[in-house]
Steps between C-alpha positions, in 0.01 A plus 500: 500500500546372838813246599437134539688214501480172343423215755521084471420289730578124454500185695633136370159435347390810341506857456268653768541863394642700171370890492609862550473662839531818730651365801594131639614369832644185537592316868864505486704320781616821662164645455256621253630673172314755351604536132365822260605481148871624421644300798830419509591164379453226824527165580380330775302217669163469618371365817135395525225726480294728336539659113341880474514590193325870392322459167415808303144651519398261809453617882604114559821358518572187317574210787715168415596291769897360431717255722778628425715543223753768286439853422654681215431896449555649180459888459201396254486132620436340818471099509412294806603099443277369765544118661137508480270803464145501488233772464348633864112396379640129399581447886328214686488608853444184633796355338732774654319480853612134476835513376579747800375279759714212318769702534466641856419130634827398276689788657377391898606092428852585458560092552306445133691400186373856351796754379489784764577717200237365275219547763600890561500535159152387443405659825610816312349456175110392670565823701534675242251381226307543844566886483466523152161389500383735796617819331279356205195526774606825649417701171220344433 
């Protein structure tokens, strides 16, 4: 019987993914972590990005958009606690195209009442849902 690992994904509203799998990477803030099953015990934060996770029997990876959040890795367990996560097809393009020009015009008008902080951050997260959503259209 071949290893796998139990994987949860959850954001503040629900849980976005519960199942067994091969192989996940998640977009750490150093860089991507690949975790098998049997890894030793980690925890860490997320940055933005994309969710791969390797479900058993299918040439496609799972995808799941998060903002951000905590990642715990159990041996057996591995549980992402996302700000907000949502599945790659449940993207709206148009809604991230637009929060990255927000955020771009926000970053350029350094004079406006906007949080220089706040307006990378959502910078980050469009770019990201925005990358997300074209590896969903590069293996199709």
């Amino acid at each position: 019987m071949p290893l796998r690992v139990h994987v949860d994904v959850v954001s503040a509203e629900e849980l976005i993914f519960s199942g067994e799998t091969d192989f996940a990477v998640f977009p750490g803030e150093a860089g991507e972590l690949g975790i098998y099953p049997r890894h030793t015990p980690l925890l860490t934060r997320i940055k933005p990005g994309t969710v791969r996770l390797k479900i058993p029997d299918r040439e496609e990876y799972e995808l799941v958009y998060v903002s951000g959040g905590v990642l715990e890795v159990q041996p057996t367990l591995i549980t992402l606690l996302a700000d907000t996560a949502i599945r790659a097809h449940d993207l709206d393009e148009a809604k991230s195209i637009e929060a990255k020009r927000r955020a771009e015009e926000a970053l350029k008008n350094r004079d406006a009442d906007v949080s220089y902080a706040a307006a990378e951050a959502e910078l980050a997260q469009a770019v990201a849902q925005l990358q997300t959503i074209k590896r969903i259209r590069n293996r199709h």
